[in-house]
N, C-alpha and C positions, 0 to 999 in steps of 0.2 A: 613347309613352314606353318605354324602355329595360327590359325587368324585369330585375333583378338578384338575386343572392344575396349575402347580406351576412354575414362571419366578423364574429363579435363577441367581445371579448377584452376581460377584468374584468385591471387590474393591481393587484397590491398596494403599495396605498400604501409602503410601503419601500422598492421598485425604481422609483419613478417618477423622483427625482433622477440615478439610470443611465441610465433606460430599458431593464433589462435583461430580455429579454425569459422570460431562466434560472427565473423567479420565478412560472411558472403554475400553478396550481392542477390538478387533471387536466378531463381534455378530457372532454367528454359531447358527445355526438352526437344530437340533436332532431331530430325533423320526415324524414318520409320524403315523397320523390316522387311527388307523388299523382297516381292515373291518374285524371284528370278532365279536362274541356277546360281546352284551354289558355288559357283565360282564368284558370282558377283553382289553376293548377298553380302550387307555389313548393316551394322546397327552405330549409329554414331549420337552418344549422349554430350552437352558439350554446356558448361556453365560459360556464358559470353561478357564480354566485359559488359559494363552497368550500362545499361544509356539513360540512365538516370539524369536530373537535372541539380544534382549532387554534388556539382563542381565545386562551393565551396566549403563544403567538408572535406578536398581530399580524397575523393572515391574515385575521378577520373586516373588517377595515375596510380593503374593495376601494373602489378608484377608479369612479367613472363609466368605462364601456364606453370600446370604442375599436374601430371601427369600418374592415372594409376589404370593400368593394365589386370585385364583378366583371362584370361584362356576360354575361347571357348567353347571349351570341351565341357567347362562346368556351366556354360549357361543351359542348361537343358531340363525344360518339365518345372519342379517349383523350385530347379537353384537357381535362376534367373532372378525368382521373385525374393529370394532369399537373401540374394548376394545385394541388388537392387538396395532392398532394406536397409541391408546393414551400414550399405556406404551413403544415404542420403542421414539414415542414423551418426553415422558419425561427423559428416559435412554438417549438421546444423546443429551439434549438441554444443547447447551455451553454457557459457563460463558461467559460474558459482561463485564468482566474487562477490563477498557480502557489501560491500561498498556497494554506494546506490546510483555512482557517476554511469551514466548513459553511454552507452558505445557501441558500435556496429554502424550498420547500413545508414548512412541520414537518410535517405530516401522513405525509407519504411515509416518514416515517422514525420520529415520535414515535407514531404512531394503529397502526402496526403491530403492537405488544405490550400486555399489558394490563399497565394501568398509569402509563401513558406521559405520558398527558395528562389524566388524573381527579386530583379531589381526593380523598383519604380518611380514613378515619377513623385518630384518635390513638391508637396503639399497635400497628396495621396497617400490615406492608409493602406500601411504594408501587408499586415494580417487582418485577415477578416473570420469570421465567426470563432474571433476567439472567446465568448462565453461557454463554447460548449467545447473547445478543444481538452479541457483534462479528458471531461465526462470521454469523449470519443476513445482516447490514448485508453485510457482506464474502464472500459466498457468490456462487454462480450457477450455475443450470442447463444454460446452452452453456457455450462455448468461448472467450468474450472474458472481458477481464481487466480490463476499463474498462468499467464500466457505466453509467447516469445514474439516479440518484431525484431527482426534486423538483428538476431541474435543476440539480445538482451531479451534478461527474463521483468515483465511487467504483472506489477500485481493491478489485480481488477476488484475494483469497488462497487462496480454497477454490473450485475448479470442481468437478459432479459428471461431467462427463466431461473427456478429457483437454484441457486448455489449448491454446489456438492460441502465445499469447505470454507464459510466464509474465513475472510483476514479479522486479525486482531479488530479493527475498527468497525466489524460487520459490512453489510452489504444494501445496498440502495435498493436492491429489489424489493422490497419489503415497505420502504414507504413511496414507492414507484404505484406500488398495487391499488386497487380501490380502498378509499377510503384509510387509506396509510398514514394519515399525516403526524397521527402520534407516533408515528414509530421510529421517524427519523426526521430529521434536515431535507428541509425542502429546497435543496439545489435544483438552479436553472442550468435547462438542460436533461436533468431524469425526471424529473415531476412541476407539477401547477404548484402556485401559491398558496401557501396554508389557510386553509379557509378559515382560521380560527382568528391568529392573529398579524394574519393579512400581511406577509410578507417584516414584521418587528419579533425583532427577536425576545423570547418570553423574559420576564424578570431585565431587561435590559437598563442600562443608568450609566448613563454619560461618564461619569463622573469615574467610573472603574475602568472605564475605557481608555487607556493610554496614547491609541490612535490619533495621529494632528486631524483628521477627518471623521473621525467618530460611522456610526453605521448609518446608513441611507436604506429607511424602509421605503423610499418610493425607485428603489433599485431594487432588482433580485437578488438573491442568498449569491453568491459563488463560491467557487472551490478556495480562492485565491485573492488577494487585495481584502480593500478598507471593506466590505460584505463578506469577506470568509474569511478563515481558520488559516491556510498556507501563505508563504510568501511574506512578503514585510507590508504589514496591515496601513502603513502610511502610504501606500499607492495606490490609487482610487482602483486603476485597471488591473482585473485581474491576470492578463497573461502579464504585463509588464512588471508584476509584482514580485514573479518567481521568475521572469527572466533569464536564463542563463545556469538558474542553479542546478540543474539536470546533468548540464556539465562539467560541474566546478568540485574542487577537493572537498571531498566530506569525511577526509579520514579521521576527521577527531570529531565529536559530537558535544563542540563545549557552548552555544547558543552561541558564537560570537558573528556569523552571520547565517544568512538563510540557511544556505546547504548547510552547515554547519550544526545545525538545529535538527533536532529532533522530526524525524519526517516531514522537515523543510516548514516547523510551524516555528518559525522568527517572533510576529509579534511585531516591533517597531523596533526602529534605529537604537531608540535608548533604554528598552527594554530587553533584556537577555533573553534570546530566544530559548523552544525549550529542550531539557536535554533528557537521556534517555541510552538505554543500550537498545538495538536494532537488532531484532531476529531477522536473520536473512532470507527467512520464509516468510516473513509478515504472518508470522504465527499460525499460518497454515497446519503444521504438522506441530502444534505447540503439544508440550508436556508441563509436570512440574519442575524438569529441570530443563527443559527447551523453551524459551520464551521471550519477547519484551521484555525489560526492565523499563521500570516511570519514575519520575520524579515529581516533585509538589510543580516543579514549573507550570506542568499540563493544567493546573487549578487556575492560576494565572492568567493563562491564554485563554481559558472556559469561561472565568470570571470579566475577560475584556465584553462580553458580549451578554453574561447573564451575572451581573454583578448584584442584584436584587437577591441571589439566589446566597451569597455568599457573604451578605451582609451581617457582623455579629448581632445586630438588634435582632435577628432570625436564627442567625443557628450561633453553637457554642458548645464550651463545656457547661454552662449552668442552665438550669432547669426551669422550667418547660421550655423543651424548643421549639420552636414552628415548622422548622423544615431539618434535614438529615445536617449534620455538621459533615463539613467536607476539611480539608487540610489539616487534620488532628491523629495525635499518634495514635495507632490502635491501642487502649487502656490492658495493663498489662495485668490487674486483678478481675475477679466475676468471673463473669462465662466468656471473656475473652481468650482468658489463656487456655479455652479450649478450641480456640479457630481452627476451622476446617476440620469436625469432629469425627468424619467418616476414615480418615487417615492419623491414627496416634503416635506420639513420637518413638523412637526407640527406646526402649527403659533406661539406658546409661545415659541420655538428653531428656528428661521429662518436661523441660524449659522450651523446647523446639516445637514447629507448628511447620506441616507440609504448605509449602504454596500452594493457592487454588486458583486456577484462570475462572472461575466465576465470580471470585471476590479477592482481582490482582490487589497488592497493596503496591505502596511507595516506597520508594530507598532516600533517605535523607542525602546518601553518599551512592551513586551507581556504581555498583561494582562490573568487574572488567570480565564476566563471563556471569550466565543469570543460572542464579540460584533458586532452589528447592528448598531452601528455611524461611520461616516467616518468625521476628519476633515482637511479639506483646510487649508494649509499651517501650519499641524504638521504629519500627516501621509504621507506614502514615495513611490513615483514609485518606484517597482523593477520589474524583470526582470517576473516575474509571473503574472505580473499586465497584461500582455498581451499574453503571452505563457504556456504552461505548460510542465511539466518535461519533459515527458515518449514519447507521440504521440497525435495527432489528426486528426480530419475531414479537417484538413486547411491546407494547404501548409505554411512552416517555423512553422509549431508547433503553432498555434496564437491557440486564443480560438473562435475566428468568422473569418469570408469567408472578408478577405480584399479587395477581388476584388468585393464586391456585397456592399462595402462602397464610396460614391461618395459625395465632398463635394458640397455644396448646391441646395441637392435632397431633403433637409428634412426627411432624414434617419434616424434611430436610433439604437441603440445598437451599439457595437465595439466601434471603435473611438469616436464616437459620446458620449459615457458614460462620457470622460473625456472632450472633445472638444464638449460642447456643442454647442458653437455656430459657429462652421463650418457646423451642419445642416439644419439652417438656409435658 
């Protein structure tokens, strides 16, 4: 008779209607190769049910085993390490659902923190260090920017070394670094208090602020609540703010609540959160016809916190401005209808204009899969058109080096994308 080595795999009852295999509990590795005769030699790999403290997600109540056998006759030399490979390759390959609902192991994600998954007593907070719980969830050690827990794929915001591919929203490494502060959002948690303006958000005014609590510079920035960007900005705490939306339907993206909202940025109860088409790579592997799609909403939620910046006494269509007009259609005569000059249209469209991820526009209308046209004087400068969320390489968060743009140097890229002919 044949001896074998048999992989044994507990599935959780809630992936068995899938079969997705996303849903495994962590791997443990039994039994070593015993040097005895080979009559009583055997290798036993065995994934064991969770002893997680995950009971109420649902993860105590595993399936009977499931069973794959190998011969082995082929474990010998480097098929061992071959075969090995392949089947831990295919046990942990996560689902590709572009929907952003959370699912797999709760452990991996809830048994992290204390708190997470105990019951406690009545007048005792439940969670604790949740100021810095996104940053952790969203963090990482190398250099990817898509990681996996518990068989969901997590995009990471914050690397401690520099990013291979940052996401759409850039990367926290960069105002993490010395002397960074202009480069990004000084989230607590990755970095100190901006030494500039001391924890208040620049250009800030009440008054644009929607929020029933308005921003608290004698609090830190957060990811989440009435101090950050995510979540419904009327709850002061930030985990309590996004609560729940990790796990909630987000399969339409019309702002009508958190999840529902454009990478979970709500805003307030009575403000339409914001909406948006969602690359399921958080623009990772973006092209011009791979990508994010934005809408003016994003200007709205920008302006809750920098409403100085977006006031018409400062910017406009009429002249002189003080600062860049933001929520305006890109002008469809000038050197506009040459956007993005490096890429020209096809001759039977001379009207069209390639999309450029260093100067995205606006869709007044988000369309249901993103597009590679840009049009002059219907698509919309916002505030993304030239900055990104999170952090960058650039001082003021830009997406190119301003100071390496000189007008009539015959430059290109940055300013240039839009202002064609100031390179001239």
């Amino acid at each position: 008779m044949k001896r074998q080595i048999t992989l044994i795999k507990r599935i959780p009852r809630s992936s068995v209607s899938r079969f997705s295999l996303s849903f495994l509990p962590r791997i443990v590795v039994r039994g070593k190769l015993q040097q005895e005769s080979r009559k009583k030699r055997q290798t036993g790999f065995r994934i064991p049910r969770s002893e997680s403290r995950a009971g109420k997600c649902g993860m105590t109540n595993l399936l009977p085993i499931v069973q794959y056998s190998i011969p082995r006759s082929l474990l010998r030399g480097s098929s061992l390490v071959i075969i090995l490979s392949l089947c831990i390759l295919f046990i942990l390959q996560p689902s590709k659902n572009s929907s952003a609902t959370v699912s797999g192991d709760c452990e991996v994600c809830h048994g992290l923190y204390p708190g997470m998954t105990e019951e406690v007593e009545p007048g005792k907070p439940q969670y604790v260090l949740k100021n810095v719980l996104c940053v952790n969830c969203h963090s990482n050690s190398d250099r990817d920017t898509i990681k996996i827990l518990g068989g969901a794929r997590v995009p990471v915001v914050n690397n401690t070394v520099k990013p291979v591919k940052p996401l759409a929203g850039g990367n926290f490494y960069y105002v993490a670094k010395d002397f960074g502060d202009r480069k990004g959002h000084n989230v607590d948690g990755v970095t100190s208090v901006d030494t500039k303006f001391r924890g208040a958000p620049p250009g800030y005014d009440r008054i644009s602020d929607p929020s029933a609590r308005g921003y608290n510079p004698e609090k830190p920035f957060a990811c989440a609540g009435s101090n950050g960007c995510h979540g419904n900005r009327n709850v002061e705490d930030p985990f309590d703010s996004i609560m729940g939306t990790h796990h909630a339907d987000d399969s339409d993206i019309d702002g009508s609540t958190t999840a529902r909202s454009y990478r979970f940025l709500k805003n307030t109860n009575k403000v339409k959160g914001v909406v948006g088409l969602e690359d399921d790579e958080w623009n990772q592997n973006s092209s011009s016809k791979k990508h994010n799609e934005y809408s003016p909403s994003i200007d709205i939620l920008c302006a809750s916190c920098h409403g100085y910046f977006h006031s018409k006494d400062k910017t406009g269509k009429e002249r002189p401005w003080f600062r860049h007009p933001t929520d305006i259609v890109l002008p469809k005569g000038g050197e506009y209808t040459n956007y993005n000059p490096d890429f020209p249209p096809p001759p039977d469209r001379p009207d069209l204009r390639t999309y450029s991820l260093d100067a995205p526009v606006g869709r007044e209308k988000i369309p249901g899969l993103p597009s590679d046209e840009v049009n002059p004087g219907k698509d919309i400068v916002i505030c993304l058109s030239c900055h990104v969320a999170h952090s960058s390489p650039f001082a003021s968060m830009l997406r190119w080096d301003y100071d390496a743009i000189v007008a009539g140097e015959e430059g290109k890229g940055g300013c240039f994308i839009c202002h064609t002919g100031k390179g001239e």
